[in-house]
Every structure is written in structure tokens, then in C-alpha cells.
Backbone as CSV, one residue per row, in Angstrom:
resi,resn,N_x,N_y,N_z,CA_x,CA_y,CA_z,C_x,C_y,C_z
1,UNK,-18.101,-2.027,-17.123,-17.732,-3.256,-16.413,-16.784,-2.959,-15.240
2,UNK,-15.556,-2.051,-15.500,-15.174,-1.337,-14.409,-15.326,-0.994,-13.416
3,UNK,-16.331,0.045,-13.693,-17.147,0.254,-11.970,-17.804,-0.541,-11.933
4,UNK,-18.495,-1.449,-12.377,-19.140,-2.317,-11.900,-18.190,-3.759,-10.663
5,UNK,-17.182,-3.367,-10.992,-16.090,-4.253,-10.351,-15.961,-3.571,-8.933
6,UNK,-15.758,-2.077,-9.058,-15.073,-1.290,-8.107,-16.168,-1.271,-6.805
7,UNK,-17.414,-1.689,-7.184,-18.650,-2.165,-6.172,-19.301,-3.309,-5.638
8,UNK,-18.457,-4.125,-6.256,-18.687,-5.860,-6.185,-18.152,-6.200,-5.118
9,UNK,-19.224,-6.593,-3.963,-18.978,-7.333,-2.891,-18.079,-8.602,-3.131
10,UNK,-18.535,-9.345,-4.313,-17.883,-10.088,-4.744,-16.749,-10.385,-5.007
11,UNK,-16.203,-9.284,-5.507,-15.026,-8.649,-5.808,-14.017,-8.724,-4.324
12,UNK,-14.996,-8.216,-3.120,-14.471,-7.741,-1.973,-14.007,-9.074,-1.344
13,UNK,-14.523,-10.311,-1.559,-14.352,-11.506,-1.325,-13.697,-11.997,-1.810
14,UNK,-13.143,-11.986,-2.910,-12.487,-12.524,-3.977,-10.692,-11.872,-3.556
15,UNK,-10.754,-10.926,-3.077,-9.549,-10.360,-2.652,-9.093,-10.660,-1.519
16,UNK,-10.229,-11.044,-0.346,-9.793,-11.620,0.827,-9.451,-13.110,0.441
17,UNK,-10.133,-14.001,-0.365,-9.762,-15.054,-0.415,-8.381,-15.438,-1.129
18,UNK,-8.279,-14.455,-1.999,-6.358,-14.882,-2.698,-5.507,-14.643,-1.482
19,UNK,-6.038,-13.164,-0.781,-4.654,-13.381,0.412,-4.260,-14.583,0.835
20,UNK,-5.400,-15.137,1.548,-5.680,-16.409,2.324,-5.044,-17.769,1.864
21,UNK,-5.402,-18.031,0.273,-5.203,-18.702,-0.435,-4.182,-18.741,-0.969
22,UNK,-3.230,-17.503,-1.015,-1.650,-17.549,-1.403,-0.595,-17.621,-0.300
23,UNK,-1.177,-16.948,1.064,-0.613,-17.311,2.194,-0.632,-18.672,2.822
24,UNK,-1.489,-19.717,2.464,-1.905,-20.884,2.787,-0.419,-22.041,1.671
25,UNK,-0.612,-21.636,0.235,0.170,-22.591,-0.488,1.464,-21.443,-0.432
26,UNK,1.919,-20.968,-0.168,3.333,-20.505,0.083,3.895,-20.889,1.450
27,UNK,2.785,-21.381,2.476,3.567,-21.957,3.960,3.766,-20.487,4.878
28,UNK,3.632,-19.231,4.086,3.714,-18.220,5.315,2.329,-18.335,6.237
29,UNK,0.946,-18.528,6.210,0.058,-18.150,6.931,0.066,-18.665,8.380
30,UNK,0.895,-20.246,8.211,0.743,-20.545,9.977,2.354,-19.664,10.442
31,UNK,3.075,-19.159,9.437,4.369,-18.978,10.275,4.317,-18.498,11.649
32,UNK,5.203,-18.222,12.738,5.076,-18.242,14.042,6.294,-16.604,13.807
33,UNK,5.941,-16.017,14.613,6.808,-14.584,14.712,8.560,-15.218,15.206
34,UNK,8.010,-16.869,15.859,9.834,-17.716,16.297,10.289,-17.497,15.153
35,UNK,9.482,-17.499,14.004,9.999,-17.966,12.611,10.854,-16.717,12.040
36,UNK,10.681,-15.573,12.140,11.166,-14.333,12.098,11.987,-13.606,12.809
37,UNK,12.051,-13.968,13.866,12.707,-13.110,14.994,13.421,-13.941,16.013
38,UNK,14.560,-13.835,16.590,14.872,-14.568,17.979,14.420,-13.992,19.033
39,UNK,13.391,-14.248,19.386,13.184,-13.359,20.962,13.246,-14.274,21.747
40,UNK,12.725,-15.440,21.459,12.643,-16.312,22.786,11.761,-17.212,22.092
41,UNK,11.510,-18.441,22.863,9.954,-19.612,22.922,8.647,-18.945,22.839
42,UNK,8.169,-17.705,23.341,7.053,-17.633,23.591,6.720,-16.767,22.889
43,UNK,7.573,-16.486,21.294,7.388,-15.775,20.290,6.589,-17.107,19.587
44,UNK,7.113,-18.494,19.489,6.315,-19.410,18.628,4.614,-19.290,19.035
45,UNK,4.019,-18.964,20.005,2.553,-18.346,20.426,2.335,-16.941,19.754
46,UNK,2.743,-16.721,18.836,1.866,-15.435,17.986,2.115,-16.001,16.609
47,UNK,1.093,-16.195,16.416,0.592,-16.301,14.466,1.492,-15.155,13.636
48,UNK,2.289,-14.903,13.334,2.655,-13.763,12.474,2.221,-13.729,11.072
49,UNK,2.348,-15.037,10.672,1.703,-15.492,8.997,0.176,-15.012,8.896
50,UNK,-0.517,-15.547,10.181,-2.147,-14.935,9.959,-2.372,-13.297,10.084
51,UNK,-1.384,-13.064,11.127,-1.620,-11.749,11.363,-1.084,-10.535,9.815
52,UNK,-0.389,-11.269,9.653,0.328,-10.719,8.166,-0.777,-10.666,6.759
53,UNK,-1.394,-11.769,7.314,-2.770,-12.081,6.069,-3.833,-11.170,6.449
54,UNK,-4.444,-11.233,7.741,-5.334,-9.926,8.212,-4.801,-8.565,7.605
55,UNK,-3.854,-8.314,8.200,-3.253,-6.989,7.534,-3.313,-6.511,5.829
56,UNK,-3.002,-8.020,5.622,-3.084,-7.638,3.885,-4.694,-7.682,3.679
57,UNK,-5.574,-8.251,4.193,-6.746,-7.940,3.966,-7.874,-6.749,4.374
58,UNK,-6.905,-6.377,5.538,-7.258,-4.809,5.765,-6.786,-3.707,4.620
59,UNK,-5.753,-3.817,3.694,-5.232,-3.114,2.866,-6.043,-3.164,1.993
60,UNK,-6.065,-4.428,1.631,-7.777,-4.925,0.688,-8.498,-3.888,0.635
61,UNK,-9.247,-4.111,1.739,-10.562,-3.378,1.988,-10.544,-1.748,2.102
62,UNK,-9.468,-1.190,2.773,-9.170,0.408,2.702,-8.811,0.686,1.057
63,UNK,-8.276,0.151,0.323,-8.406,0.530,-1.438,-9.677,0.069,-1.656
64,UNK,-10.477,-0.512,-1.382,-11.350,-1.196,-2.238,-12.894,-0.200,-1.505
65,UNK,-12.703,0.365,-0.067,-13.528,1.305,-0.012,-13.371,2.929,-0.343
66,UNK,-12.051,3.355,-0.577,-11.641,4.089,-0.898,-12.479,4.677,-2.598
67,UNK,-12.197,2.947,-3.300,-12.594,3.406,-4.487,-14.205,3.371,-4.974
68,UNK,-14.655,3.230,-3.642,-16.200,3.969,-3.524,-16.271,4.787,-3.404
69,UNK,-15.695,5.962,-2.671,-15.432,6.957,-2.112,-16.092,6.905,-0.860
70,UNK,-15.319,6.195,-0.418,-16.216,5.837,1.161,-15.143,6.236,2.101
71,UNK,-15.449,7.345,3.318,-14.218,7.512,4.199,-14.226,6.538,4.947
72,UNK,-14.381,5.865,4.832,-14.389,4.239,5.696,-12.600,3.478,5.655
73,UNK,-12.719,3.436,3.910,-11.859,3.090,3.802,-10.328,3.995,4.482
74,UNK,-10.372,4.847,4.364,-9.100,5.695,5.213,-9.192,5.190,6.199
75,UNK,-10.000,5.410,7.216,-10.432,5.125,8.932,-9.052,3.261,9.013
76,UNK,-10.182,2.487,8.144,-9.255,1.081,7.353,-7.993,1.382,7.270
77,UNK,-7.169,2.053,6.527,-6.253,2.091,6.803,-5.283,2.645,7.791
78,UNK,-5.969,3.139,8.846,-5.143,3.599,10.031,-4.404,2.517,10.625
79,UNK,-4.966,1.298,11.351,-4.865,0.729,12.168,-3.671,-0.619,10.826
80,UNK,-4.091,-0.532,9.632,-3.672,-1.169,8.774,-1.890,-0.769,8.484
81,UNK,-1.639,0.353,8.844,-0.710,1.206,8.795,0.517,0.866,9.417
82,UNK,-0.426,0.682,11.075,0.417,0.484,12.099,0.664,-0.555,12.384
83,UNK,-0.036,-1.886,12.095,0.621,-3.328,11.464,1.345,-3.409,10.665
84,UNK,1.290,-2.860,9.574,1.994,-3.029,8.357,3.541,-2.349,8.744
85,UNK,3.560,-1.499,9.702,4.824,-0.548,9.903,5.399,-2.006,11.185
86,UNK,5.004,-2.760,11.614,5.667,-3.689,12.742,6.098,-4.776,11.953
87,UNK,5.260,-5.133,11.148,5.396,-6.536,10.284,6.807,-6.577,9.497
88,UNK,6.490,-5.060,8.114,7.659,-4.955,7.460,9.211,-4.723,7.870
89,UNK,8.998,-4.005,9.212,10.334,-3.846,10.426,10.830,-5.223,10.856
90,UNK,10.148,-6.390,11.094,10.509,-7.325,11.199,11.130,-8.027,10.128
91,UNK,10.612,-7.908,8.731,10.843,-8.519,7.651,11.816,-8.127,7.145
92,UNK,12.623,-7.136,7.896,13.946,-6.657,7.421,13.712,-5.480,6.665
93,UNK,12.968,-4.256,6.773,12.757,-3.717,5.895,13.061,-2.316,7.211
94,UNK,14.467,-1.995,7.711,14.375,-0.936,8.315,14.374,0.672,8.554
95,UNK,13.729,1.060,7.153,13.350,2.118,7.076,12.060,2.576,7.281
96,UNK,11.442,1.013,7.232,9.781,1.044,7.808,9.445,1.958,9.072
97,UNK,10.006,1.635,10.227,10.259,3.116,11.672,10.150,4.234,11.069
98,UNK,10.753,4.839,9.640,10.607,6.722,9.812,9.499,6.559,8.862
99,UNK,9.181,5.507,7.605,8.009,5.623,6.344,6.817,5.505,6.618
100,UNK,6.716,4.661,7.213,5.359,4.334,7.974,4.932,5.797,8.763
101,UNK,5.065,6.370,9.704,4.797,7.381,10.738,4.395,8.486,9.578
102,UNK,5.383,8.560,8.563,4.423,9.747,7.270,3.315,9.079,6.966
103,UNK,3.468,7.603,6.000,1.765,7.626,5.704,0.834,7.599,6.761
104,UNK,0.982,7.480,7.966,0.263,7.870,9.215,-0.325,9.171,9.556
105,UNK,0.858,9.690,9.034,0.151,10.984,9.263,-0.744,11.606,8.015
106,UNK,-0.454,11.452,7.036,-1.406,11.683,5.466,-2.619,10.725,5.379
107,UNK,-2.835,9.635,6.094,-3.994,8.856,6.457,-5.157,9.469,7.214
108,UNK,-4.320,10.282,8.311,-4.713,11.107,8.959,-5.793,12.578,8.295
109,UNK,-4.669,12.679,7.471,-5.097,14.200,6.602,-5.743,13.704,5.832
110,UNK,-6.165,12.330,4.978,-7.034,12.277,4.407,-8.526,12.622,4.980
111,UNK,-8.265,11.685,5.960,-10.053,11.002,6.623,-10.491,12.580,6.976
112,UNK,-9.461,13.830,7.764,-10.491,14.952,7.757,-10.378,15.751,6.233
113,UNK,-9.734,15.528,5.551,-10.327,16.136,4.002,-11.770,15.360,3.692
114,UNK,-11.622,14.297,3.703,-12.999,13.426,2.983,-13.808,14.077,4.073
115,UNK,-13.644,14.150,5.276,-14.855,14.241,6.278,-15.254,15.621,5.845
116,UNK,-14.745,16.745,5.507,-15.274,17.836,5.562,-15.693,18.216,3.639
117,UNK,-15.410,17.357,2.898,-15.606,17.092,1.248,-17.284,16.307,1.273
118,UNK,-17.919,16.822,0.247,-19.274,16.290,-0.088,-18.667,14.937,-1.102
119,UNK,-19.350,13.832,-0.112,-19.035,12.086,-0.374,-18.303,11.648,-2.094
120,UNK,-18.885,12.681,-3.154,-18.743,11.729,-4.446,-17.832,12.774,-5.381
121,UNK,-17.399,13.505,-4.855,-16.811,15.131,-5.414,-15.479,14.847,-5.319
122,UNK,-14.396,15.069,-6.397,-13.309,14.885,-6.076,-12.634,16.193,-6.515
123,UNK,-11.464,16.027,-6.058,-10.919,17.563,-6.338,-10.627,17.537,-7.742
124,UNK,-10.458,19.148,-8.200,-10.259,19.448,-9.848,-8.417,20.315,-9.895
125,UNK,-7.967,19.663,-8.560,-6.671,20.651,-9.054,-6.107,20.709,-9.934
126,UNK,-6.005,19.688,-10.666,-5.133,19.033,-11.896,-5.656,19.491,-12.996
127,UNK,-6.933,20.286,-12.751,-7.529,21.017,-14.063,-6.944,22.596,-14.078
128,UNK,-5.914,22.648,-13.088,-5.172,23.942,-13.452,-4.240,24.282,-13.879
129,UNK,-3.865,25.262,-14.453,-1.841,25.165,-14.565,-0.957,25.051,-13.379
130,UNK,-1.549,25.723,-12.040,-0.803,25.657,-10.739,-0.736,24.360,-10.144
131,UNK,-2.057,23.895,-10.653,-2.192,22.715,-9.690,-1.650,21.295,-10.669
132,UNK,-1.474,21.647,-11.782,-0.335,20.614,-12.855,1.093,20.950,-11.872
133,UNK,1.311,22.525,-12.042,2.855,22.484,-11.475,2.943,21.684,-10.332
134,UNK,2.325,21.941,-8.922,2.029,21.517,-8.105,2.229,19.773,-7.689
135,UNK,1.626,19.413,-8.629,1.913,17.307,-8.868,3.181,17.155,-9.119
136,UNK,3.706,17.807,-10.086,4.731,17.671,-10.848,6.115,17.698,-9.928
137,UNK,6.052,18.896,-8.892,6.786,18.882,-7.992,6.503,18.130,-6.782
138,UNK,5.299,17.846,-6.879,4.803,16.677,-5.475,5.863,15.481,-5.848
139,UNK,5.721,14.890,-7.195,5.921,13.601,-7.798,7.646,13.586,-7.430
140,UNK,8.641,14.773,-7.994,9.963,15.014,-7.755,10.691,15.008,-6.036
141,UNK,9.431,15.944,-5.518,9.766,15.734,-4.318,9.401,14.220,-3.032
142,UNK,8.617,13.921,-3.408,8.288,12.498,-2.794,8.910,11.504,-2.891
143,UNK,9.918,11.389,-4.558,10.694,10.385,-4.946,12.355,10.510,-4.063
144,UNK,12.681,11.853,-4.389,13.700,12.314,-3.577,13.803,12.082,-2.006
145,UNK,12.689,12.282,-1.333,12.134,12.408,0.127,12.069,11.011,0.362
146,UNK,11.981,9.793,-0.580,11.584,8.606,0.116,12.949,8.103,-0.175
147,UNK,13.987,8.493,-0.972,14.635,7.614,-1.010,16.158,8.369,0.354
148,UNK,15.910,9.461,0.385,16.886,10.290,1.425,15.901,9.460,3.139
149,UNK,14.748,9.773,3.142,14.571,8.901,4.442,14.808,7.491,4.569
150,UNK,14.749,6.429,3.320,14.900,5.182,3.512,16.599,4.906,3.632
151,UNK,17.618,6.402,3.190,18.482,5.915,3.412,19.101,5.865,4.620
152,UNK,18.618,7.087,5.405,18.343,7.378,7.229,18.436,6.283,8.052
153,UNK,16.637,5.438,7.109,16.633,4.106,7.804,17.759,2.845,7.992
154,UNK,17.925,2.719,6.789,19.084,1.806,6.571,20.193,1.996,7.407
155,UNK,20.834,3.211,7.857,21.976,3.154,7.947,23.292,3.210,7.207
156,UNK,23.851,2.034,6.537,24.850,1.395,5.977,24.173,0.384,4.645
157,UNK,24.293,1.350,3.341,24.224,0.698,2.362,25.013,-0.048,1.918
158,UNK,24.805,-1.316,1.928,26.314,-2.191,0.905,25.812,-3.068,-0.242
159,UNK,26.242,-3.389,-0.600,25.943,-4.416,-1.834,24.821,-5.386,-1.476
160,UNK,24.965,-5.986,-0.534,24.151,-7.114,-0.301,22.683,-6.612,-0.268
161,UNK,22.763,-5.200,0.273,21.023,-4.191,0.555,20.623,-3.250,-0.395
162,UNK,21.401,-3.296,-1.404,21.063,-2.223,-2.364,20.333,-2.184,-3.016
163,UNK,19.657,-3.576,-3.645,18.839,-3.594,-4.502,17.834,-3.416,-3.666
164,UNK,17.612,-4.132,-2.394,16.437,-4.185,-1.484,15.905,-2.229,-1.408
165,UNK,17.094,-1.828,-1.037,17.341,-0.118,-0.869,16.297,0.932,-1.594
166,UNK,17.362,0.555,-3.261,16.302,1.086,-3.919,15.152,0.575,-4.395
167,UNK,14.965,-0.624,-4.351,13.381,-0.744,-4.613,12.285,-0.305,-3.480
168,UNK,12.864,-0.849,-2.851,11.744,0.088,-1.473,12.046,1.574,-1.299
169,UNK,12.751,2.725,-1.733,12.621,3.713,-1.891,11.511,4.278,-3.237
170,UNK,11.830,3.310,-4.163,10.790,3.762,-4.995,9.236,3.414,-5.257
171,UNK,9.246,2.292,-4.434,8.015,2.000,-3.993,7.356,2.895,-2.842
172,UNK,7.970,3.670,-2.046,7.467,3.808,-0.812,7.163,5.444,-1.533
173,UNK,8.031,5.767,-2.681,7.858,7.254,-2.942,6.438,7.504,-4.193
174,UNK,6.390,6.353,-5.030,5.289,6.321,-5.715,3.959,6.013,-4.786
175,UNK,3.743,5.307,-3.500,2.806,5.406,-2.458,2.985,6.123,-1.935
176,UNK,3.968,7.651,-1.579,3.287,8.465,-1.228,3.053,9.388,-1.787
177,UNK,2.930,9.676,-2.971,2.537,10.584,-4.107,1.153,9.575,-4.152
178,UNK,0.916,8.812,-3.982,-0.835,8.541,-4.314,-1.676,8.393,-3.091
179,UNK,-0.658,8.407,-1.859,-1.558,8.633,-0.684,-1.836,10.443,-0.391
180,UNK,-0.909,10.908,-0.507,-1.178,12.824,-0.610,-2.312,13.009,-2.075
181,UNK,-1.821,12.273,-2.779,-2.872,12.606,-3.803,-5.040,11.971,-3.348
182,UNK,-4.323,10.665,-3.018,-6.248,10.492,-2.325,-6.036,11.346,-1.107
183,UNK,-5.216,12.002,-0.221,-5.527,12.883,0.405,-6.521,14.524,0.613
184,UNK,-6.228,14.725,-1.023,-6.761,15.516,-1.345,-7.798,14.995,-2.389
185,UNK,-8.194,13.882,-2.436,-9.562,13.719,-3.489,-8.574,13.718,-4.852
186,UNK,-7.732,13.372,-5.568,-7.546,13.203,-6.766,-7.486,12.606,-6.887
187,UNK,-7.942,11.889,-8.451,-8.158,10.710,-8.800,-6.836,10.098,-9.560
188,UNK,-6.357,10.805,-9.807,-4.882,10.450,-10.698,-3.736,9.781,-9.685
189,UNK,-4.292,9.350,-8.717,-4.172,8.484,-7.756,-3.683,6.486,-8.245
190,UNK,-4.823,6.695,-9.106,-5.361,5.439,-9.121,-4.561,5.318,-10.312
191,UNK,-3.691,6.081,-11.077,-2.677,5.720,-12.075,-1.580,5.333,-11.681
192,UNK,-1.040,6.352,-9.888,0.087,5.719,-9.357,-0.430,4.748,-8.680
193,UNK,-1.243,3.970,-8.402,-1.547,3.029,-7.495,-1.221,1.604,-8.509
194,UNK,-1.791,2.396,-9.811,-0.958,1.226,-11.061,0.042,0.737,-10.875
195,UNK,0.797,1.887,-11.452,2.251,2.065,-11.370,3.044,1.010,-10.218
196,UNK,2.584,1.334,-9.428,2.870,0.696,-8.145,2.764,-0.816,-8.062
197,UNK,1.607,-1.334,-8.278,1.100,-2.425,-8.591,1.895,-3.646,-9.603
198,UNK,2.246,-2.765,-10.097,2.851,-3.069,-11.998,4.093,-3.846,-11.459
199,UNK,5.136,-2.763,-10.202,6.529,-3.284,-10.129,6.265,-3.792,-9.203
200,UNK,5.599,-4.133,-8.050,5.173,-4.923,-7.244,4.927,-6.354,-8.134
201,UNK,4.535,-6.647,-8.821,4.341,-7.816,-9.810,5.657,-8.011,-10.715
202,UNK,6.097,-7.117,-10.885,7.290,-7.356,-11.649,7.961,-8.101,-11.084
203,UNK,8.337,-7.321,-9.334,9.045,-7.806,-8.202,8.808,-9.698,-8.240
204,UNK,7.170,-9.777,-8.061,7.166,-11.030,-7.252,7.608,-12.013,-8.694
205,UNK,7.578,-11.704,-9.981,7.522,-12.619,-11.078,9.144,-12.853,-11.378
206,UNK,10.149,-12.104,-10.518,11.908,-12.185,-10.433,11.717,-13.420,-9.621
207,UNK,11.030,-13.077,-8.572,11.615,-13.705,-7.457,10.697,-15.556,-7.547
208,UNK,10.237,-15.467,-8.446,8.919,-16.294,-9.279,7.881,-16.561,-7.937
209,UNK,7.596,-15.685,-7.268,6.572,-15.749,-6.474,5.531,-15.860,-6.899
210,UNK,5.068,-17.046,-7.676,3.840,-17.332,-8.349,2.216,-16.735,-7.286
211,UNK,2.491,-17.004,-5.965,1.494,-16.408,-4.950,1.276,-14.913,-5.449
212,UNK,2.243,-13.992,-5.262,2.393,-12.820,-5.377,1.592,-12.308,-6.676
213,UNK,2.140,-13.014,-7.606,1.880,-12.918,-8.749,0.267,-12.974,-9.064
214,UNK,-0.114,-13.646,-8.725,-1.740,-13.464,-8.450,-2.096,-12.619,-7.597
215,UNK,-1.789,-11.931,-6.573,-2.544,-11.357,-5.315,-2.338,-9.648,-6.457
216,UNK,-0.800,-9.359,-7.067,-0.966,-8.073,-7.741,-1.356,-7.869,-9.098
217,UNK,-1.507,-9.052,-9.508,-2.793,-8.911,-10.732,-4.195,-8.834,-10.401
218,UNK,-4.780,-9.153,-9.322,-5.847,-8.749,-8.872,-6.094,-6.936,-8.173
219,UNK,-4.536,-6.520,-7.862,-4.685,-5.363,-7.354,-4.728,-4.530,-8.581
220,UNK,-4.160,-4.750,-9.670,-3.795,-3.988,-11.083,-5.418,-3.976,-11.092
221,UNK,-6.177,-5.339,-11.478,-7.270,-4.911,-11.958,-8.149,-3.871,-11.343
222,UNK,-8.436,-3.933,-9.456,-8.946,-3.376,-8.808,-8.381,-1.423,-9.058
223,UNK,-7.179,-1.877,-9.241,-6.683,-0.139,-9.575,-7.300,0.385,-10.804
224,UNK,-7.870,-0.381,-11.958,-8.581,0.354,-12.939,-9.667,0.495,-12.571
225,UNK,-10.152,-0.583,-11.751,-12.046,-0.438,-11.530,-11.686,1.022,-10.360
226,UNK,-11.189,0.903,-9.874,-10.937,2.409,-8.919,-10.504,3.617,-10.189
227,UNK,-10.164,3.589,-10.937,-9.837,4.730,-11.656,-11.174,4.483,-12.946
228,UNK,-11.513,4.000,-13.139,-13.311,3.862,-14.177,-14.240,4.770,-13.028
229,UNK,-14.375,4.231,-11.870,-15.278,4.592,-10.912,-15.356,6.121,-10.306
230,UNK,-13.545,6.896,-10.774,-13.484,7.877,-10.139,-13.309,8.725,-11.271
231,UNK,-14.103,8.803,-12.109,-13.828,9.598,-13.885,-15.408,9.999,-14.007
């Protein structure tokens, strides 16, 4: 039933429509970039709420072709990247400037791994002892690495940003231990993409973001039909 999910057009629709549909009853989708930022009047002429919903539906679709094994989906997330790195900078999130430009560049290193990898083949490193050590220190070093650059970003940690601090350090370090990991074709990817998913929902169910709360229970599920599909 799994993979049968992880190929469902249906499915693919069903994910564009919660964005839509949670951005619509939460009041962000018409927001105006005035709404975010002081630049001036002629910031209220850019959609930021829609453009914010596109983006999340480009994210959609780069996991959701990904877990075909389609290099499509990478290509998807390029351009998805570099929205997502303007949006979250606005949203107060200023470590986004140095985090973003890495998964940019490992987006990068994916699409020519897949391009030069036969379409349905994934790598077997993890079937070695080197290549166990190897994760193990990926996983240590990525966690360390995201939270020393997000502190770069920040600047000046104080009370009021700390929690914000470390949760987006550990979010940004468990996504990039599963973007180096689909970089190289592993599927144990799709366990941190869980993981990920899991406190992302945790997140929105504090903050009782009932929207949220639906958009990452749909990603949880999509992360198993991606990990059924890639076994």
C-alpha cells in the first residue's frame, strides 16, 4: 500500500491541495510581503502568502519525485531552495543566508550523482563497516556544523531567540544529513526525513497550529511511502 502511495498522482494532488487549503484557513495565503517587512507601499503588490504556498508546493513535488527516483525531483528542488532561502530570511529566521547556500550546493551534487547513477539503483554504502562509520560521523558532524553555522547566522543569542536557535539548528542539521544522504542514493534518508517530519509536527501541535498539523502528517505519511518504495 506504501508504494503504492509513493506513485499516486493522487497523492501528488492531495499534497498540493492541503498547502493551499491550510494557507487559505490560517489567513497567510493572501498575506502581502507589507505584511512582513517595512520596505515601503509597493511591497503590499507582491503576494508573499501565495508565493510561500507555491514554494511549499514545489517542496511537495521535489520529495514526492525524489521518492520515485526521478532526478526531476532534485532539478525541483533547486529553484525551491532559493525561495525558500528569501522567504525564511524574511520570516526571521537569519541563519537562512549561510544554510540555505549548503543545501544548494548538495542539491547540486545530488542531480549529477543521480545523472550519472542507473535510474532505480541506490547506493549500498551502509552495507559496509566503513560506510556505517562513515554516517555515523556524517550524522555527528552535520548536527555540530548546523548548529555552529546557525549560530554565525544569528549573531547574538539571548533568551528571547533561543528556543527559535536551537530548534532550527536541529532541524536544519537532521536535513542535511538526509539531503547528503539522497545525495548519494541512500535510502536511510527517508528515516531522517521522518525524524524531521515528526518535530516539525511536534513544533506546529505547541504552537496548536492545527494547519501545520495536517500539512506534516501528510509529510510523515509520504516519508514512509518514500522509504516502502526505496527497500
Amino acid at each position: 500500500m506504501l508504494r503504492n502511495l509513493a506513485t499516486s498522482k493522487t497523492m501528488d494532488l492531495l499534497g498540493i491541495a492541503i498547502i493551499f487549503f491550510t494557507a487559505l484557513m490560517s489567513g497567510y495565503l493572501f498575506e502581502t510581503l507589507n505584511d512582513v517587512t517595512s520596505w515601503g507601499r509597493w511591497a503590499v503588490f507582491i503576494p508573499f502568502g501565495f508565493i510561500s504556498a507555491i514554494d511549499a508546493c514545489m517542496s511537495i513535488m521535489s520529495t514526492r519525485l525524489v521518492g520515485r527516483f526521478s532526478n526531476l525531483g532534485n532539478w525541483v528542488g533547486v529553484p525551491e531552495i532559493i525561495l525558500g532561502c528569501i522567504i525564511d530570511f524574511l520570516l526571521g529566521n537569519h541563519g537562512a543566508i549561510l544554510t540555505y547556500p549548503i543545501s544548494f550546493v548538495i542539491q547540486i551534487w545530488a542531480i549529477k550523482t543521480w545523472t550519472r547513477s542507473d535510474k532505480f539503483k541506490k547506493s549500498n554504502l551502509l552495507d559496509t563497516k566503513n560506510g556505517k562509520y562513515i554516517i555515523s560521523l556524517l550524522v555527528t558532524l552535520a548536527i555540530i556544523f548546523s548548529f555552529i553555522i546557525n549560530y554565525i547566522g544569528y549573531e547574538h543569542i539571548t533568551s528571547s531567540n533561543m528556543t527559535l536557535y536551537v530548534l532550527t539548528s536541529l532541524v536544519f542539521g537532521i536535513s542535511l544529513i538526509a539531503n547528503i544522504m539522497n545525495a548519494v542514493k541512500i535510502s536511510t534518508q527517508w528515516k531522517f526525513w521522518l525524524l524531521y517530519d515528526f518535530i516539525q509536527l511536534a513544533k506546529a501541535i505547541s504552537q496548536l497550529n492545527f494547519a501545520n498539523v495536517g500539512k506534516y502528517i501528510y509529510y510523515i505519511i509520504m516519508a514512509l511511502a518514500g522509504n516502502a518504495y526505496w527497500k
